[in-house]
C-alpha positions in Angstrom: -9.2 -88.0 41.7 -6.8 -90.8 41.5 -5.5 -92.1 44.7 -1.6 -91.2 45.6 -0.2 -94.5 44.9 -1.5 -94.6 41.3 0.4 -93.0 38.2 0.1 -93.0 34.3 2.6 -94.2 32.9 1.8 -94.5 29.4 -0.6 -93.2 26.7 -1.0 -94.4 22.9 -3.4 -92.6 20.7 -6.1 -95.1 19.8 -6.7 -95.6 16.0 -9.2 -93.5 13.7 -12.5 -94.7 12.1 -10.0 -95.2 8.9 -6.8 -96.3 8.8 -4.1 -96.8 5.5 -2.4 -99.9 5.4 1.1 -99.4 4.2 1.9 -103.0 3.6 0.4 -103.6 0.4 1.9 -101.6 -2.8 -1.8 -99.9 -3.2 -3.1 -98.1 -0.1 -6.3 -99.8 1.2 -8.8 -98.3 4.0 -10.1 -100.4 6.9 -13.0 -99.3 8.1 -13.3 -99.0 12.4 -16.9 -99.8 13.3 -16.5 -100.5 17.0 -16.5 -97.4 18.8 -16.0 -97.2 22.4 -19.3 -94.5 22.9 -21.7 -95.8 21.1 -20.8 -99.7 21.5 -21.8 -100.0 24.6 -25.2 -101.5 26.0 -25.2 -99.6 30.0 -23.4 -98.2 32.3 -22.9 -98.5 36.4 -22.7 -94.9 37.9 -22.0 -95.0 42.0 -22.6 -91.9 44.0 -21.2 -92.5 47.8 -22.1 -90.3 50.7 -22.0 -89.9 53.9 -24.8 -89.1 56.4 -23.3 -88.9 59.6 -22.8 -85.8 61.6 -19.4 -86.1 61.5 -17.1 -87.6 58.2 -13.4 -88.6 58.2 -11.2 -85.8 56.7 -10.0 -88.7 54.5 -13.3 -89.3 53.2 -13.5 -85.8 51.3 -12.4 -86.4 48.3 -14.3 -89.7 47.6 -17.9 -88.9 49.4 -20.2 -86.3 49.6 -21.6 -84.8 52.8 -24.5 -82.9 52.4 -25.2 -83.2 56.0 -23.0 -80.5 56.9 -24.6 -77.9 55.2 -27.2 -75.9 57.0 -30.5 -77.6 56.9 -32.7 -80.7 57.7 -30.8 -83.7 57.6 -31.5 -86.5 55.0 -34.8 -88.0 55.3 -33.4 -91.7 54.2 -37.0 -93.7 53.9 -38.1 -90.7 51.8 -34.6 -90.5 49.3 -35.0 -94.0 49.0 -38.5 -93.5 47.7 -37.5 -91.0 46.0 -34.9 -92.7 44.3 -37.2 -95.4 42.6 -39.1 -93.0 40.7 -36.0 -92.5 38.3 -36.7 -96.3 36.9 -37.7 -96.7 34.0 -37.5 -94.2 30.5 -38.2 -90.6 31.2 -37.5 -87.1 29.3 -34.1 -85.9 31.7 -34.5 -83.1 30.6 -34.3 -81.1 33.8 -32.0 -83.1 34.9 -29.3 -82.4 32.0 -26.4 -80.1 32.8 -25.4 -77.1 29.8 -27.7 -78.8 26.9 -28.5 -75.7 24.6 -24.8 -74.8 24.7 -24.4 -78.5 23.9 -26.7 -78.9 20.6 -25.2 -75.5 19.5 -21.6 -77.0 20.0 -22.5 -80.0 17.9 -24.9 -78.3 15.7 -28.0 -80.9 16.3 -30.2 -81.6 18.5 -30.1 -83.8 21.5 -32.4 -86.3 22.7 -33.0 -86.1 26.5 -35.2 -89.2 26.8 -32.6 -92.1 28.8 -33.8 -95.1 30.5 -32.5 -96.2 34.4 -32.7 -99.9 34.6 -32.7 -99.4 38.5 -31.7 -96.7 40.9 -30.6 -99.0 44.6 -29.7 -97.5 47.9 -26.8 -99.7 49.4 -25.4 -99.6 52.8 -21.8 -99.6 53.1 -21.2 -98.9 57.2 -24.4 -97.7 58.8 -22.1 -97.0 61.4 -20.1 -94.5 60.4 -22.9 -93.4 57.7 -21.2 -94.6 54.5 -24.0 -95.2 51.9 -23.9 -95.1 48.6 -26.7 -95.2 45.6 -26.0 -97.3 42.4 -27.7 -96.7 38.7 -27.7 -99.0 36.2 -28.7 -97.1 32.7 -28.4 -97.4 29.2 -26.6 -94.1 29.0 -26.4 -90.7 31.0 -26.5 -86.9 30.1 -24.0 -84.5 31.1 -24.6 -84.0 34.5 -27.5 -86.2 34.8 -26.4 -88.6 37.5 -25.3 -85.7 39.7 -28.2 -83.9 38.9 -30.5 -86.7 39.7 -28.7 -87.2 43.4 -29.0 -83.1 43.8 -32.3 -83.5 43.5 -33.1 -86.6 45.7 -30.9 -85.2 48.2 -32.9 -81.9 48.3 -36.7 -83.1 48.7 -35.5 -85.9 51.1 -34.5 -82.5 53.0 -37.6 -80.6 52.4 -36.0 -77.8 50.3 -38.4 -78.9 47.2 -41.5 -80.9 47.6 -42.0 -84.3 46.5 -44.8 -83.4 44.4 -42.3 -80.8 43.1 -39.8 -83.4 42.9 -42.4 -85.3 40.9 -43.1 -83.0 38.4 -39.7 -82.3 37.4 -39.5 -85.7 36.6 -43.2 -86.7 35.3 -43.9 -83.2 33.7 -41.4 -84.1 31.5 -42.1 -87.4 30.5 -46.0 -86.7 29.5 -44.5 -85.0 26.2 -42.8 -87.8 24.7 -46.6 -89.2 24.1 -48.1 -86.2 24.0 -46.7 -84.1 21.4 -49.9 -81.5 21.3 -49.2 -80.8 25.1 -47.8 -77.5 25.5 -43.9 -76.7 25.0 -44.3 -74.9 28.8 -45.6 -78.2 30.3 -41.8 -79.3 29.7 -39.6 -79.0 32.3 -36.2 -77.7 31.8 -32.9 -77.4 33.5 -33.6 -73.8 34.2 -36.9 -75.0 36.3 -35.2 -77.5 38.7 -33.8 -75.3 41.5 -31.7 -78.0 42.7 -28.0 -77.8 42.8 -25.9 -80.6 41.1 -24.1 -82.9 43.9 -20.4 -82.4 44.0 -17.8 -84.9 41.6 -15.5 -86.2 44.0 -18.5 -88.4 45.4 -19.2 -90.1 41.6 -17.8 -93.2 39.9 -18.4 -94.8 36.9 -17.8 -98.0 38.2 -18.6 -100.0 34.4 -19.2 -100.1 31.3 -21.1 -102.9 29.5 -20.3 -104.0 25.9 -22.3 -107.2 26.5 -25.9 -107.9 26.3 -25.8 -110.7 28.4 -23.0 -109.2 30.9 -25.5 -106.3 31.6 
């Protein structure tokens, strides 16, 4: 993923949650309470495509192109539409990648309830069909942002419904208040159809540690 012209040149292991101080004659612990995961406040996640017939070669590994797969091409009034119904706190549920083999990796379970701030469709060169769509969120399954585009990208095609669409989304938030309704009225991974979108077109452009940056 990283450009030719950019190497690693160095690594350094970053310290534990405890670490002994040798200096003093009696060994002393100091406790690490800032943790990199689960210090930050949100996150920016970028997915670029394009939607021209036609992409530069050089493009490929930075962009997706779902418009040269067989099939309708992107309805873009309707994806952006579409796109707007992830705001707000919903149950991701179908939209997580490998959760059961997850919670039995880490032995608990897993909330799938994340919140997206905003989900915005940006033009980068309507010319050559560059666009890309930007999600600020509090946090992100494994997956989920890929998952999410898949999705959009498939009923602003007309392989799902939006209704469908809808459901997947919806049917899974009316449990969180609902706790009587049905387990089946769930969705899972298993019932969204969709395909993930490819890597090479995400980017997780920031993360904030500060309130008021975010």
């Amino acid at each position: 993923m990283l450009p030719t012209d950019v190497c690693l040149w160095n690594l350094s292991l970053a310290p534990t949650h405890q670490q002994t101080d040798d200096t003093e004659s009696t060994q002393s612990s100091q406790q690490f309470l800032w943790n990199v995961l689960y210090n930050s406040v949100g996150k920016l996640y970028s997915y670029r495509l394009c939607l021209a017939p036609v992409m530069s070669p050089l493009e490929r590994h930075h962009r997706w192109h779902p418009d040269s797969l067989h099939g309708k091409a992107v309805d873009i009034s309707l994806l952006q539409r579409l796109l707007k119904n992830y705001e707000g706190t919903h149950d991701f549920r179908a939209f997580a990648g490998a959760l059961e083999a997850n919670q039995r990796r880490s032995g608990r379970t897993m909330s799938t309830v994340r919140t997206v701030y905003s989900a915005n469709w940006i033009v980068e060169d309507k010319a050559l069909g560059y666009y890309r769509i930007e999600f600020h969120l509090q946090g992100a399954l494994y997956k989920q942002v890929r998952n999410m585009v898949g999705t959009a990208i498939d009923a602003s095609r007309g392989k799902i419904t939006e209704e469908a669409f809808l459901d997947l989304l919806h049917g899974s938030s009316a449990t969180m208040e609902n706790d009587h309704l049905p387990r089946k009225q769930q969705k899972r991974r298993e019932d969204n159809k969709s395909k993930p979108a490819p890597p090479q077109g995400l980017t997780l452009e920031h993360v904030y540690f500060d309130e008021e940056e975010f």
